[in-house]
C-alpha positions as CSV (number, residue, x, y, z in Angstrom):
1,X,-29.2,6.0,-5.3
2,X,-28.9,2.5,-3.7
3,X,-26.6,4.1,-0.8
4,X,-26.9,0.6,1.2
5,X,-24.1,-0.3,-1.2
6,X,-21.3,2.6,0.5
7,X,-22.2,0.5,4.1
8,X,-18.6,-0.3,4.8
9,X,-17.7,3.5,4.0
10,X,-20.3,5.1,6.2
11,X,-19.2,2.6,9.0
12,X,-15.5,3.5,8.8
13,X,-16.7,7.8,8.8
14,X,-18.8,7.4,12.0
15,X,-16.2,5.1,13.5
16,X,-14.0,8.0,13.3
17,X,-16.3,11.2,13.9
18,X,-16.7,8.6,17.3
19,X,-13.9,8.6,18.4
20,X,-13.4,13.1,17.6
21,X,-17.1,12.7,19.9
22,X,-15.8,10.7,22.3
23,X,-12.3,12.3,22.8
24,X,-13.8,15.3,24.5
25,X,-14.6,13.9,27.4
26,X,-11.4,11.3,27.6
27,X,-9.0,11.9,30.2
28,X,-5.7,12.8,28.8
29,X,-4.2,9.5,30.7
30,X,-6.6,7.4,28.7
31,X,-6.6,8.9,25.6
32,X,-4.8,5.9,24.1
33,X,-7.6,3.7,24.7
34,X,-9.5,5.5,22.1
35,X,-7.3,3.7,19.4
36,X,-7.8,0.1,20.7
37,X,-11.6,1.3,20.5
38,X,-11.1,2.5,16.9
39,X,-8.8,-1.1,16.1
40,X,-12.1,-3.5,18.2
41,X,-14.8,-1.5,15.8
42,X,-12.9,-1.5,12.6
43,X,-12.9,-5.1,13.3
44,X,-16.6,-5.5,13.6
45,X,-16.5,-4.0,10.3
46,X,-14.0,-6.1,9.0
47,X,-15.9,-9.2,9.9
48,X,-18.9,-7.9,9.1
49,X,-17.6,-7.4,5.3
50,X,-17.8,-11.2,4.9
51,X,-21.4,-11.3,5.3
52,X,-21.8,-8.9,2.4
53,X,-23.8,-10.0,-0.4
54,X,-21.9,-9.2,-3.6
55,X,-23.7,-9.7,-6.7
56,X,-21.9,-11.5,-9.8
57,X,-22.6,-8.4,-11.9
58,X,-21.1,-5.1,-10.4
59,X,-23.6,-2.6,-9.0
60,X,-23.7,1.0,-9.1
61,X,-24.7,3.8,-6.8
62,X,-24.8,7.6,-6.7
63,X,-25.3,7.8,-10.6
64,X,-22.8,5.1,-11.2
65,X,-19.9,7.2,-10.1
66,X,-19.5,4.4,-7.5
67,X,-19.3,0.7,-8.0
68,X,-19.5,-2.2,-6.0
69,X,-18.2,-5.6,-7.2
70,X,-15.3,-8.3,-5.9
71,X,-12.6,-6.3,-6.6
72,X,-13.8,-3.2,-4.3
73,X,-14.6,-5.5,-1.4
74,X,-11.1,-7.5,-1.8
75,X,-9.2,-4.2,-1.2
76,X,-11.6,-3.0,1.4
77,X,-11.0,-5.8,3.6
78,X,-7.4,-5.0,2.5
79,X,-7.1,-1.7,3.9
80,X,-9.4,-2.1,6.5
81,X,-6.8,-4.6,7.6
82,X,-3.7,-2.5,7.2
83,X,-6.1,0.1,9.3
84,X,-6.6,-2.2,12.6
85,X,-2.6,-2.8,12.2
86,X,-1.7,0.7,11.9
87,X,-3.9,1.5,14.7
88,X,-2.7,-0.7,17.4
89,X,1.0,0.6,16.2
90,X,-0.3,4.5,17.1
91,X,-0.9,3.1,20.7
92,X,2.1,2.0,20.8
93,X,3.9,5.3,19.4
94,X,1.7,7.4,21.7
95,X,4.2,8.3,24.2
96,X,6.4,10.1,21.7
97,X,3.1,12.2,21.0
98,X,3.5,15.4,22.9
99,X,-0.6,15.6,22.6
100,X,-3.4,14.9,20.1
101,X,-2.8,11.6,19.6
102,X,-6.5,10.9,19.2
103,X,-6.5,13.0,16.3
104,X,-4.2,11.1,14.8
105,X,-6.5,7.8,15.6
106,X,-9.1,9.6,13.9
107,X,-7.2,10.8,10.8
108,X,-6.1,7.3,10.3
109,X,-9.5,6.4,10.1
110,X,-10.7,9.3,7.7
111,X,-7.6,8.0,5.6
112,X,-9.4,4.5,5.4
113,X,-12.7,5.9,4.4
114,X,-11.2,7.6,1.6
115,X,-9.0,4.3,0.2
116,X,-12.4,2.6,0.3
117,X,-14.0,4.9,-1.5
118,X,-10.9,4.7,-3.7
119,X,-11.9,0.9,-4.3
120,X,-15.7,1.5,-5.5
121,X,-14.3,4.6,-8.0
122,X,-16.0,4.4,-11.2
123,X,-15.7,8.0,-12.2
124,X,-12.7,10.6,-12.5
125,X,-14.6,12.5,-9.9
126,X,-14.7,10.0,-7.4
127,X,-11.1,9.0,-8.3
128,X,-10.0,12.6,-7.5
129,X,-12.2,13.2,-4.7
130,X,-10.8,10.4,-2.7
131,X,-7.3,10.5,-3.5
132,X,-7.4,14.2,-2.0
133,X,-9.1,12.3,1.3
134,X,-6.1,10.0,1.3
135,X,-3.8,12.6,0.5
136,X,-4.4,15.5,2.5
137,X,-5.0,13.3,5.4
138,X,-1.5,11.5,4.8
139,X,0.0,15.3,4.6
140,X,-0.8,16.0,8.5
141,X,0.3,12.1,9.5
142,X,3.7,12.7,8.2
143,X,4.1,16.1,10.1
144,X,2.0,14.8,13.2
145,X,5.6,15.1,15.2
146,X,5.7,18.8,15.7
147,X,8.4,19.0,18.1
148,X,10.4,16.8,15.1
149,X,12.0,18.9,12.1
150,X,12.0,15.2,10.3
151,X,8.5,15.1,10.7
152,X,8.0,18.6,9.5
153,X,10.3,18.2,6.5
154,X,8.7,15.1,5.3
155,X,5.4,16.7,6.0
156,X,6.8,19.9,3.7
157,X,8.2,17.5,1.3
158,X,4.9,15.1,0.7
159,X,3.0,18.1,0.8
160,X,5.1,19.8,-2.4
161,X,4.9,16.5,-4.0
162,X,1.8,15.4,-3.5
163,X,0.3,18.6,-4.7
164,X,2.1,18.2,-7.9
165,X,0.9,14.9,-8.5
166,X,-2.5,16.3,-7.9
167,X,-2.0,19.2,-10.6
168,X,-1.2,16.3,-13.0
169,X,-4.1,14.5,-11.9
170,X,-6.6,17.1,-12.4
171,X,-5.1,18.3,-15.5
172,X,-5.6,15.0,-17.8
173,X,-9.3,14.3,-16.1
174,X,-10.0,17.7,-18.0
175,X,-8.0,16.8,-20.9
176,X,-10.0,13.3,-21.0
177,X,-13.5,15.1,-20.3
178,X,-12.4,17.8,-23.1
179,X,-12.2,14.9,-25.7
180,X,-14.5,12.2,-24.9
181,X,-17.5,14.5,-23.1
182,X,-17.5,12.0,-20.0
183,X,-16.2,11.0,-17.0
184,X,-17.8,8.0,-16.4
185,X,-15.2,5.0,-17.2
186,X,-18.1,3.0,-18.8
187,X,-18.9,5.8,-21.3
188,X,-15.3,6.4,-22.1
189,X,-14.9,2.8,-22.9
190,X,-18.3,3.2,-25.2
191,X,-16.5,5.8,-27.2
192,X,-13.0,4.0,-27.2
193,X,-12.3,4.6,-30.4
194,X,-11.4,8.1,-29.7
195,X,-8.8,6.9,-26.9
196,X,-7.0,5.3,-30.2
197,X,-7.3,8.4,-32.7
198,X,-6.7,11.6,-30.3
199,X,-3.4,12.3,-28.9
200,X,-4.9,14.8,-26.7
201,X,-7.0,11.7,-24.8
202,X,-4.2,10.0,-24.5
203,X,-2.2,12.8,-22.9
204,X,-4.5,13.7,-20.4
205,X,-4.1,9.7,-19.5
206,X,-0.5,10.2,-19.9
207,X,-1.0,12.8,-17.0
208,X,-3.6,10.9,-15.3
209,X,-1.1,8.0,-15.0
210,X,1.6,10.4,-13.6
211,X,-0.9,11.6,-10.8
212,X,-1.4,7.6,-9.7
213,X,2.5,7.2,-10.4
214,X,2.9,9.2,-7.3
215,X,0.7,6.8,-4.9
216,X,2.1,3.7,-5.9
217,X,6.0,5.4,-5.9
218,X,6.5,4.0,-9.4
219,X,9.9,5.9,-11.3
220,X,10.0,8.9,-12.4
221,X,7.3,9.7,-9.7
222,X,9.6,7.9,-6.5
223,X,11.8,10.4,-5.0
224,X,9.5,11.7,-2.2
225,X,9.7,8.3,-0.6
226,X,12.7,8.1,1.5
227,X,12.8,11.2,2.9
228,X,9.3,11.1,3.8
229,X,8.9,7.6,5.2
230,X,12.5,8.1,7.4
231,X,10.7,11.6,8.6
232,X,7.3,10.6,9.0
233,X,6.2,9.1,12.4
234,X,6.2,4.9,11.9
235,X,3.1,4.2,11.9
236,X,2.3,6.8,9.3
237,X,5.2,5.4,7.3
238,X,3.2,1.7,7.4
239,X,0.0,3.3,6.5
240,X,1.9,5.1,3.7
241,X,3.8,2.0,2.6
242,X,0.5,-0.4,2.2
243,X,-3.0,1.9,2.3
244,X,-1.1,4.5,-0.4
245,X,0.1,2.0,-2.4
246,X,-2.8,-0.3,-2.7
247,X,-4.9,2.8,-3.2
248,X,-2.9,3.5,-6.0
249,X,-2.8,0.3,-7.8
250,X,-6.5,-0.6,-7.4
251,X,-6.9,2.9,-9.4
252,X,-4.6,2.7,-11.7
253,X,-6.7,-1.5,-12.4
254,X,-10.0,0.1,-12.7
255,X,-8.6,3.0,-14.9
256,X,-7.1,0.7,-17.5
257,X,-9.1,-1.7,-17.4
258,X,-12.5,-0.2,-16.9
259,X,-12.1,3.1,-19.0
260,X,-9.3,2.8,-21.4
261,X,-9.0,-1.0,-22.4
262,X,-7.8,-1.1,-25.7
263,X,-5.7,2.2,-25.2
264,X,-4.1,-0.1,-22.3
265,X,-2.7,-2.8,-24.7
266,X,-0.8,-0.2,-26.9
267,X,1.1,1.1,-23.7
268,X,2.5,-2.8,-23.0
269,X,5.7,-1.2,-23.6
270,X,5.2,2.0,-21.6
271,X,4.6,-0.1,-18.7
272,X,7.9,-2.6,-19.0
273,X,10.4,0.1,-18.9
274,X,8.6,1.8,-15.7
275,X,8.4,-1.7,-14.0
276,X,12.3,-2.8,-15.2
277,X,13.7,0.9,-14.3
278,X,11.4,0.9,-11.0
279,X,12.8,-2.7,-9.7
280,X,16.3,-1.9,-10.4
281,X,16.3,1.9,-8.8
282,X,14.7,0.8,-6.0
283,X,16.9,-2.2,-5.2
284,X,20.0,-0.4,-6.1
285,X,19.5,2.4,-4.2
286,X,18.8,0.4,-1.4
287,X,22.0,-1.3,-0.9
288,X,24.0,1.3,0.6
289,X,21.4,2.0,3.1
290,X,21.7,2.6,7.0
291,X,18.4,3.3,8.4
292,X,15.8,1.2,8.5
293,X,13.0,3.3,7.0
294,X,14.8,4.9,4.7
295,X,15.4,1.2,3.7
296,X,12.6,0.0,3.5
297,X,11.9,3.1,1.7
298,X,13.8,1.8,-1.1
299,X,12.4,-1.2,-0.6
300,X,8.8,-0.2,-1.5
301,X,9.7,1.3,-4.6
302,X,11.4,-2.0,-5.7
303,X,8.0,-3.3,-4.9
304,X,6.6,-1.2,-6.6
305,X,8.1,-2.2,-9.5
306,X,7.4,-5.7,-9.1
307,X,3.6,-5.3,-9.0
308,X,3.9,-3.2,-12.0
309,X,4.8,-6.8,-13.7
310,X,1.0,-7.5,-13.4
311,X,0.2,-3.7,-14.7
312,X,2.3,-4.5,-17.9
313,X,1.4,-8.2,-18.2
314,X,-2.2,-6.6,-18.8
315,X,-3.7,-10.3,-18.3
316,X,-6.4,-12.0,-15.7
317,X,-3.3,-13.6,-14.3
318,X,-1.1,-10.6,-14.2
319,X,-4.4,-8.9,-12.1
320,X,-4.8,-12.0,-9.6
321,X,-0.6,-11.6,-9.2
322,X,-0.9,-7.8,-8.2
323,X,-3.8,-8.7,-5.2
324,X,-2.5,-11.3,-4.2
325,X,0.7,-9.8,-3.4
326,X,-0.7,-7.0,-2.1
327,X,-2.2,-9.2,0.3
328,X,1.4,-10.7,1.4
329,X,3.1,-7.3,1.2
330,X,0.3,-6.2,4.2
331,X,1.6,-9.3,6.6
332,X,5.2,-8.7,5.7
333,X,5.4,-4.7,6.1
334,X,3.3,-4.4,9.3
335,X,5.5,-7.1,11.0
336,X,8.7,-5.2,9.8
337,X,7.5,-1.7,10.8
338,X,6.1,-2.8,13.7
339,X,9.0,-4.4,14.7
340,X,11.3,-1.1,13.7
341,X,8.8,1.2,16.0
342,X,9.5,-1.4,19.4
343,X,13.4,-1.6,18.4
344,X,13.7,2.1,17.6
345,X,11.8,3.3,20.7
346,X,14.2,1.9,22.9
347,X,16.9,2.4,21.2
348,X,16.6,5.9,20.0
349,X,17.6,5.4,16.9
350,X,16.3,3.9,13.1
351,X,19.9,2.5,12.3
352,X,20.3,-0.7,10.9
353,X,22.9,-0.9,14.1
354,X,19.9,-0.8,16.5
355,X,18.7,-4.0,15.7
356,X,22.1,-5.5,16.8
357,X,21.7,-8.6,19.2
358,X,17.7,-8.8,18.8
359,X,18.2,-12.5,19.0
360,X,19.2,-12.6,22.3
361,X,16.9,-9.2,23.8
362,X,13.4,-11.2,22.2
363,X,14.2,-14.3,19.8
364,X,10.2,-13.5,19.6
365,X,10.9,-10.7,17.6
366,X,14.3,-11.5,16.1
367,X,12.3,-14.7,14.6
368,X,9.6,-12.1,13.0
369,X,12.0,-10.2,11.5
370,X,14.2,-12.6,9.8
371,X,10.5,-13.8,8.4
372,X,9.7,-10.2,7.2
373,X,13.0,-10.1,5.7
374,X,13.1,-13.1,3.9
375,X,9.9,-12.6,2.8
376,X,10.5,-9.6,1.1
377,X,13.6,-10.8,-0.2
378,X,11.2,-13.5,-2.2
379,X,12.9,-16.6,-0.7
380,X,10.5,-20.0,-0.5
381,X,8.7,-20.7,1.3
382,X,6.9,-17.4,2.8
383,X,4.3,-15.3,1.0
384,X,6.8,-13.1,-0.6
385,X,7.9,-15.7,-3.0
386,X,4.7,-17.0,-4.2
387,X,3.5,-13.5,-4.9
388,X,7.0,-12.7,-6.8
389,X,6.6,-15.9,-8.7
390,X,3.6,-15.5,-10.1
391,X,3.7,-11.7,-11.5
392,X,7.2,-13.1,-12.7
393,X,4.8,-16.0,-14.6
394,X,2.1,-13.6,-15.7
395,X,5.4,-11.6,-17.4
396,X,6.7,-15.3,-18.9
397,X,3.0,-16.4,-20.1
398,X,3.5,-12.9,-22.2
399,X,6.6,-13.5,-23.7
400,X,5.4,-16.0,-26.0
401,X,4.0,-13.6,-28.4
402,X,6.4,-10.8,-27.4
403,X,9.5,-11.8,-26.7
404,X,10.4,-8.3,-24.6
405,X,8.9,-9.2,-21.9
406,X,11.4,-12.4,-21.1
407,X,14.0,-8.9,-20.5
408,X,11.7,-8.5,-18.3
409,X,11.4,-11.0,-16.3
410,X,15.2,-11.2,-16.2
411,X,15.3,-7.5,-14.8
412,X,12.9,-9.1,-12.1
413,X,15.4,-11.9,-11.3
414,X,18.3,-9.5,-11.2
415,X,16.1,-7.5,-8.8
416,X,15.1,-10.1,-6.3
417,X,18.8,-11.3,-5.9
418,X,20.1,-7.7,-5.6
419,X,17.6,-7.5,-2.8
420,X,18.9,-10.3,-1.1
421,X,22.2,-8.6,-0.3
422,X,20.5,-6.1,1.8
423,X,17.6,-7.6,3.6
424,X,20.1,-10.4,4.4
425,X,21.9,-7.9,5.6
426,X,19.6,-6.8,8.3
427,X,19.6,-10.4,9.2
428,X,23.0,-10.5,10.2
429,X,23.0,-7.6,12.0
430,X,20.4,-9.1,14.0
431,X,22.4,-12.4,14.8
432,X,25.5,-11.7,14.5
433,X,26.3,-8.5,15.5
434,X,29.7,-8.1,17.6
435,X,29.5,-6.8,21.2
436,X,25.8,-4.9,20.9
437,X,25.7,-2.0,23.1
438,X,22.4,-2.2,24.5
439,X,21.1,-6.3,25.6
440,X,17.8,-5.0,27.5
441,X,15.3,-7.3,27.2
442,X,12.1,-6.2,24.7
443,X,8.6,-7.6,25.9
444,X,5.9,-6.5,23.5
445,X,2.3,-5.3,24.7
446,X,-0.4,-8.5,24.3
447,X,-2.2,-6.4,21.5
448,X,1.7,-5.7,19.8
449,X,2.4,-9.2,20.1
450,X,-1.1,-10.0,18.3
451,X,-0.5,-8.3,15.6
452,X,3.1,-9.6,15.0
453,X,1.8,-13.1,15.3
454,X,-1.2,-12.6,12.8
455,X,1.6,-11.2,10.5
456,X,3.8,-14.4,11.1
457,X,0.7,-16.8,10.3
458,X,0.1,-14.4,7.3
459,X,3.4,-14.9,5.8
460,X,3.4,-18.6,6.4
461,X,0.1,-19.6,4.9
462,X,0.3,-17.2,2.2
463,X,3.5,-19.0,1.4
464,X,2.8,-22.7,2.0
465,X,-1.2,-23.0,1.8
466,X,-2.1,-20.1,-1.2
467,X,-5.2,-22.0,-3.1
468,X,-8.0,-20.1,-0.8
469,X,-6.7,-16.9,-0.7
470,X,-5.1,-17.3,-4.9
471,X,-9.0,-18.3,-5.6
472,X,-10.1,-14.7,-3.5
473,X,-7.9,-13.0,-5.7
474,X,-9.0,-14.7,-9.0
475,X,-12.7,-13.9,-8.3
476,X,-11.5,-10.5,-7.6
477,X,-9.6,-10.1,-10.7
478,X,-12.7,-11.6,-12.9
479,X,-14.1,-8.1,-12.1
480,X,-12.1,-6.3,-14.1
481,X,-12.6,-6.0,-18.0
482,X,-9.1,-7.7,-19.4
């Protein structure tokens, strides 16, 4: 069964049945210890994914239902890094936890287990099976704040959603397995000819695609988002802004890439609109915003729209674009959310207005913000840019023989400088707010301030010095069947 290859994923599930052992006999007043515990051992994992020997040729395990290539370990060390992040923010939030914030610690962790598993899927059973580890997990994270009828709503709300997007899910794996007999993706792609001759197959991937629409908040699949990440607690909302989506994308790579190939190229058109009506929903929508979550809410969708460039370029460049933006949109969001749960603590409050006169309460994290915010908004030179240039290129490379997708690269364009309006806008609230109520001064825990510097040099070299971590991504990318 060659089970030496799930290592990472056995790691990360005794990691957190730990830390359930271990919070029995934990003194309530030292509970929060527990998730600097779980952060320090997910990053023995996280290191000790380097030393992993990956072979050039993906391997299987547990009757090829799982895989193991550069593609899975890229996003493993991706979530595992959004994980540690997350992690150190739930210490943070702990004091507005009324109890059981260990369990939330451990869910967190069970949530990881399940995206990495996510990563290695190379069956529909294994796709569904760990979506429903993400998922259900993720339902009890949003509504973690009992005493909060925004935490329960969004909680109701993802729960409703999500369930639906699960119906979908399951429904075209049985339409696929009803037509082609399998679901293994290498045996549907051996049979590919019936992908292009029965419009039951490509119904069931119709509805397969809906079901992954929903983790990666792509439109028609994107109204859950605002509601529940302005609800949920804020470190759930960061979990949910990078693990869900990254989750999402790496399936939806390995699905049409892996199973459905040629069945892929004839949807090139499919995939524009979503991405063009995606980008400018999201940005639109965004513009008349007020608090911060529900913002950045937006704000993911847009993003979502932008990595769908690389979805509809269907090329090895298109690919490399999606993880290496993925890569900056984990620096950028755990900066900004992190940021958001220090500001909003004190303030009581998520209103844009809260973040008036940061500059002179901690230029520290006035600086950091203006970085996440720029970076988002896809302005030289930070990591945002790069990553929005080159899906942008991977959409232009296209256009020469098909001259729709130039449209959409414009749409893009259009999108980014709509965007600038309104993370500009949190900018000058920042510095140039009029008579702020509340001047306080804002000194961040040593392990808070950590992770908003790694997030600062993350941006930085992403944006200036992009060859090593551009080559990662390639290598990852050359996994995939294009």
């Amino acid at each position: 069964m060659n089970i030496s290859l799930s290592i990472l994923e056995i790691a990360v599930v005794l990691i957190g049945v730990a830390l359930l052992l271990l919070d029995l006999w934990t003194p309530s007043s030292r509970k929060r210890l527990l998730g600097y515990l779980g952060a320090a051992a997910l990053g023995i994992v996280f290191v000790g994914s380097f030393f992993l020997e990956v072979s050039p040729e993906p391997q299987t395990a547990f009757g090829g239902m799982f895989v193991q290539d550069r593609l899975a370990l890229f996003f493993k060390q991706l979530f595992l890094l959004a994980t540690i992040a997350v992690l150190l923010l739930s210490v943070e939030f702990a004091s507005r936890v009324p109890s059981g914030i260990s369990e939330f610690f451990t869910l967190t962790i069970f949530a990881l287990s399940g995206m990495m598993f996510a990563a290695s899927a190379n069956h529909f059973v294994m796709v569904f099976v760990s979506l429903e580890l993400v998922t259900i997990t993720f339902y009890i994270l949003t509504s973690f704040l009992k005493n909060r009828m925004s935490s329960l709503e969004a909680g109701v709300k993802y729960l409703i959603l999500g369930a639906l997007s699960s119906a979908f899910l399951v429904y075209g794996i049985a339409l696929v397995y009803g037509v082609s007999g399998s679901m293994a993706f290498s045996e549907i792609a051996a049979n590919s000819e019936v992908a292009l001759t029965s419009n039951i197959f490509k119904i069931g991937m119709l509805f397969i695609l809906a079901g992954l629409g929903f983790k990666i908040a792509a439109f028609p699949y994107q109204i859950w988002v605002p509601d529940v990440y302005q609800g949920a607690p804020t470190p759930a909302t960061a979990f949910l802004a990078i693990g869900s989506k990254a989750t999402g994308f790496v399936l939806i790579l390995r699905v049409l890439h892996s199973a459905v190939p040629e069945l892929a190229l004839n949807w090139e058109r499919l995939f524009m609109v979503i991405a063009a009506v995606t980008i400018l929903y999201g940005n639109l929508c965004a513009l008349p915003q007020r608090n911060l979550k529900r913002l950045l809410g937006y704000s993911s969708i847009a993003n979502a729209g932008y990595l769908l460039l690389g979805i509809a370029a269907l090329t090895p460049a298109g690919s490399t674009a999606i993880l290496y933006y993925l890569g900056a949109y984990l620096f950028t969001t755990v900066t900004a959310f992190t940021i958001i749960l220090l500001v909003s603590e004190r303030a009581g409050t998520e209103d844009i207005s809260s973040l008036a006169g940061l500059n002179e309460r901690s230029p520290f994290l006035a600086f950091a913000m203006t970085l996440s915010m720029i970076s988002l908004a896809g302005i030289p030179p930070l990591a945002g840019f790069f990553g929005k240039f080159l899906l942008v290129r991977a959409v232009v490379e296209q256009a020469a023989s098909y001259s729709p997708y130039y449209l959409l690269a414009g749409v893009a364009v259009i999108g980014v400088a709509i965007s600038i309006y309104y993370y500009f806008g949190v900018i000058r609230v920042i510095y140039w707010s009029k008579n702020p109520a509340d001047l306080s001064v804002i000194s961040p825990t040593t392990p808070i301030r950590l992770t908003i510097v790694v997030g600062i040099v993350g941006m930085l070299y992403l944006g200036i010095l992009p060859d090593h971590v551009l080559k990662i991504a390639e290598s990852a990318a050359s996994s995939l069947k294009h």
